[in-house]
N, C-alpha and C positions, 0 to 999 in steps of 0.2 A: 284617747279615743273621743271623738268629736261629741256631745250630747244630744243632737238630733240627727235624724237619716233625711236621705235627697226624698222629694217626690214620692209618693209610690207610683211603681209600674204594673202595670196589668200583668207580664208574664216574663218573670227570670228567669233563666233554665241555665242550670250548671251544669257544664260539659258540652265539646265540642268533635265528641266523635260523631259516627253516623246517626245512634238515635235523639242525639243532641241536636246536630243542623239539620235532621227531617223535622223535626219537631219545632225548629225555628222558622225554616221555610215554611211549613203549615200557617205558624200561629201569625208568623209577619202576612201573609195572604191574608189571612181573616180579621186580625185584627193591625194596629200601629206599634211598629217597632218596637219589639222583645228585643228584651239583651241576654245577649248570651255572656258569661264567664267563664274563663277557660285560662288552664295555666299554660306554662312556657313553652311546651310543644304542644299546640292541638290537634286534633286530629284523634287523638285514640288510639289501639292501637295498629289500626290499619297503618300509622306513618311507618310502621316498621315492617310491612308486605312489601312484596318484592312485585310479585304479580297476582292480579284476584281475577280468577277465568267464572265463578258462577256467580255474580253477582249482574244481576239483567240486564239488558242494555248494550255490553260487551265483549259481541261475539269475538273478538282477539284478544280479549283481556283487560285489565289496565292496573298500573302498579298502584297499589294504596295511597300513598302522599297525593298523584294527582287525583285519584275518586274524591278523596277529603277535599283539594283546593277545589275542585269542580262545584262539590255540596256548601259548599264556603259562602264562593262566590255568586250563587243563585239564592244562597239567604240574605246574602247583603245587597242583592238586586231588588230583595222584596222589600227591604227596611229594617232587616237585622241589625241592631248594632251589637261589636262585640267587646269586652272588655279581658286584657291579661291582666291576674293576676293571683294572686292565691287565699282561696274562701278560709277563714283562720275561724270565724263562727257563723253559728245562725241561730233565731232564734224563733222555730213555730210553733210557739205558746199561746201567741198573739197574733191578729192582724192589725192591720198589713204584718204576713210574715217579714222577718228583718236578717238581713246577708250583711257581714263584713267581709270585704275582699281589702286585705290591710289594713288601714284605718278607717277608711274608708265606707260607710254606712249604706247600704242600700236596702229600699222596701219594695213590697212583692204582692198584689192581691192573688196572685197563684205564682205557683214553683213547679218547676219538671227539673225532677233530679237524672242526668244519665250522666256520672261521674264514672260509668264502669267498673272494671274491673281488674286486676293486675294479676299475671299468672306466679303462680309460683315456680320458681326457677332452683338450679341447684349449687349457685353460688359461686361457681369457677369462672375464675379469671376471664375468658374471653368468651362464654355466653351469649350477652348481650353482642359484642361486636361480630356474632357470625349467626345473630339475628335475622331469618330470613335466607341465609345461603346456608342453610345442612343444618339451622336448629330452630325446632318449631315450636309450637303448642296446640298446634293445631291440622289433626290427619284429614277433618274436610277440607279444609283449606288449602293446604299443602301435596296432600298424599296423590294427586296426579302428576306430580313432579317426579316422582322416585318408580316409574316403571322400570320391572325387571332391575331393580338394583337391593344392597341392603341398608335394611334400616334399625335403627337402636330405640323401643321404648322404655322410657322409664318409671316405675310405678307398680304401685300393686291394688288398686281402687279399680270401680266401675271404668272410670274414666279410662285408666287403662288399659283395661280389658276392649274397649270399646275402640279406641284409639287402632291397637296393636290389631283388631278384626278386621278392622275397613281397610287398615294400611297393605292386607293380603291381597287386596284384589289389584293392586299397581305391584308390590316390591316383591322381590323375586325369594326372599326372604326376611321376616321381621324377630327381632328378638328382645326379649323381655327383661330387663333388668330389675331385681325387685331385691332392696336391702335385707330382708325376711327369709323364711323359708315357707313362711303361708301370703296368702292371699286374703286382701277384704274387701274386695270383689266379692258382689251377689252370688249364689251359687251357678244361678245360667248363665251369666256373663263369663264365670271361669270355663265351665264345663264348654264353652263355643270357644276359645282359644284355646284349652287342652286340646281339642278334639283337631283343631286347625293343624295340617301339617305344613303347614308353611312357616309355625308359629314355633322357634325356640328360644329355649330358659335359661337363666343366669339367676341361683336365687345367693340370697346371702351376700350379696354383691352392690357395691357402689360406684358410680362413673367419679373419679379424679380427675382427670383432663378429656380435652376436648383436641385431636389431633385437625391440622388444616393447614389448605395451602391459599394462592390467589382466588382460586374457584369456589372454596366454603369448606368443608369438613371432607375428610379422609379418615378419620377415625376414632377411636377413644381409649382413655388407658382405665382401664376394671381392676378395683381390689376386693380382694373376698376380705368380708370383715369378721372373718373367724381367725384365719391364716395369716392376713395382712397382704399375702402375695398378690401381688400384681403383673398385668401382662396386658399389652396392648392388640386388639382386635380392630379389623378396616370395617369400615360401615362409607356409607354414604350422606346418612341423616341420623338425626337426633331427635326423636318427640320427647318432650318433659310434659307428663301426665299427672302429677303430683296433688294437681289443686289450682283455684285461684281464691284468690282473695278480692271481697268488693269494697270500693271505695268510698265505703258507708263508714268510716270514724266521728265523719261531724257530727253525723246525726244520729248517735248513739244517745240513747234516754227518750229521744224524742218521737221516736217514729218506729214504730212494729218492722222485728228485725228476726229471721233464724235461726238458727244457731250459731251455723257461719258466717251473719252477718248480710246476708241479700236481705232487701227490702221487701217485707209483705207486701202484696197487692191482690186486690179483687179489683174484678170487670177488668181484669186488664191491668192497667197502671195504678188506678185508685190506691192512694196507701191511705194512711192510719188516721190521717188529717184531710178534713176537706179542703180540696186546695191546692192539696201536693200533690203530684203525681210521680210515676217513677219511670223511665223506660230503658230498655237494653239488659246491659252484661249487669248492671248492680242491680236488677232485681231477676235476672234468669241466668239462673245457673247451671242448663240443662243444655240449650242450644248454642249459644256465643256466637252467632253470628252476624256477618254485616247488614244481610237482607231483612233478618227479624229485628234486630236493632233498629233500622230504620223504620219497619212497620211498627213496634213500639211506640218508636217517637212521635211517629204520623198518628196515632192511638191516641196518644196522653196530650197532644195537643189540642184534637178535637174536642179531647173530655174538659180541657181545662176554655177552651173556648166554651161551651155550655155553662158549664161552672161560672163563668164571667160574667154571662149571661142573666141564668139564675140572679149573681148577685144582685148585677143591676137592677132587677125587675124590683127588690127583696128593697133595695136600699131607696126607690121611687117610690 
């Protein structure tokens, strides 16, 4: 590892999802090209949408990979530069904050973390490749897909509960898969899908496979984990409700975290350090969506443009 870092820059930002490139588009407008880092797929994880109908602008839609190349390509218009590759430390003990991406040493008079966040999933074989065609993580996102059809959630959290409510007003039937025989789900959140008759149970129960053809899911194989017995039921879709996890490992020690790991912020993105800011899915763990994500990032940019400001006036 080299013994000094490049230059410092005015404004890093890790991550190249949507609150990442709003937040570079902003900060390249105001101030001289920010870099962004980003590892081997960016984009976040809209690259893996098929189609986004509420995100503004697009009254027919448009698949996630091209929203992301669009958002891409209007930061690199302003003077974004981007760099691949993978952040292994950092260190904001000190200013200039300091980023290695490899060996590689970069400094930072301000940082916008939107590294996101990564859902938790339930580990079977094909998952991931029917990502998007019949398995979700996401019933705002999704759940206008599956009118009058049936759907399979998994989980027994808020998330869940919240998930499997909204999914009633498109699917013709939604059913709740929960490895337990309780719920930890709030009490109101249970009590609005007990009362839901659109809404049936599967408790004690785990999804084993994921049934599918060319078109995306057909079905799933359930085992009771009392019994062991298993039996295959047809569905349509798949929401996995479980959790996510955020992409806050680096900067564990160094920046105000809760429990599970999202980043504290006040005013917004402000985190623990002046200087850093935070925006999207690794510090909101409530909404996950593309439209707040990007207002985040348009937030933490502005904050960090002031902050520059500030500095300057501080360091004259």
């Amino acid at each position: 590892m080299p013994d000094t870092c490049k230059t410092p820059l005015e404004t890093v930002i890790l991550g190249s999802g949507p609150a990442g490139l709003t937040a570079a588009i902003y900060a390249a407008r105001s101030r001289c090209c920010p870099l962004v880092i980003h590892g081997a797929q960016p984009g976040g994880q809209l690259t893996g949408t098929t189609v986004i109908e509420n995100f503004p602008g697009f009254p027919e839609g448009i698949d996630g990979p091209t929203l992301m190349e669009r958002m891409h390509q209007q930061a690199e218009r302003f003077g974004t530069r981007f760099l691949e590759g993978e952040v292994t430390r950092v260190d904001f003990k000190k200013t200039p904050f300091q980023i290695w991406a490899g060996d590689d040493c970069y400094q930072a008079k301000s940082v916008i973390i939107s590294t996101g966040a990564s859902p938790r999933m339930l580990g079977l074989e094909n998952e991931w490749d029917l990502y998007g065609r019949g398995v979700s993580v996401c019933a705002t996102c999704d759940g206008f897909f599956y009118k009058e059809r049936e759907v399979v959630v998994v989980g027994g959290g808020d998330t869940a509960m919240e998930e499997a409510t909204f999914l009633t007003r498109f699917a013709r039937r939604v059913t709740i898969v929960h490895r337990r025989d309780e719920l930890r789900a709030s009490p109101p959140l249970q009590k609005r899908a007990r009362e839901n008759k659109k809404v049936a149970w599967r408790w004690n129960t785990v999804v084993t496979a994921i049934h599918a053809d060319q078109s995306g899911v057909t079905g799933l194989r359930l085992k009771d984990v009392n019994t062991g017995a298993e039996e295959d039921i047809a569905c349509d879709g798949l929401f996995v409700a479980i959790g996510h996890n955020p992409n806050t490992e680096l900067f564990t020690g160094q920046l105000h975290m809760d429990q599970d790991g999202y980043i504290l912020t006040k005013n917004g993105c402000e985190t623990s350090i002046p200087g850093i800011f935070a925006s999207g899915d690794v510090q909101d763990p409530l909404y996950r969506q593309a439209i707040t994500a990007a207002g985040s990032g348009c937030r933490a940019a502005m904050m960090a443009e002031r902050y520059l400001d500030d500095l300057a006036a501080y360091e004259d």
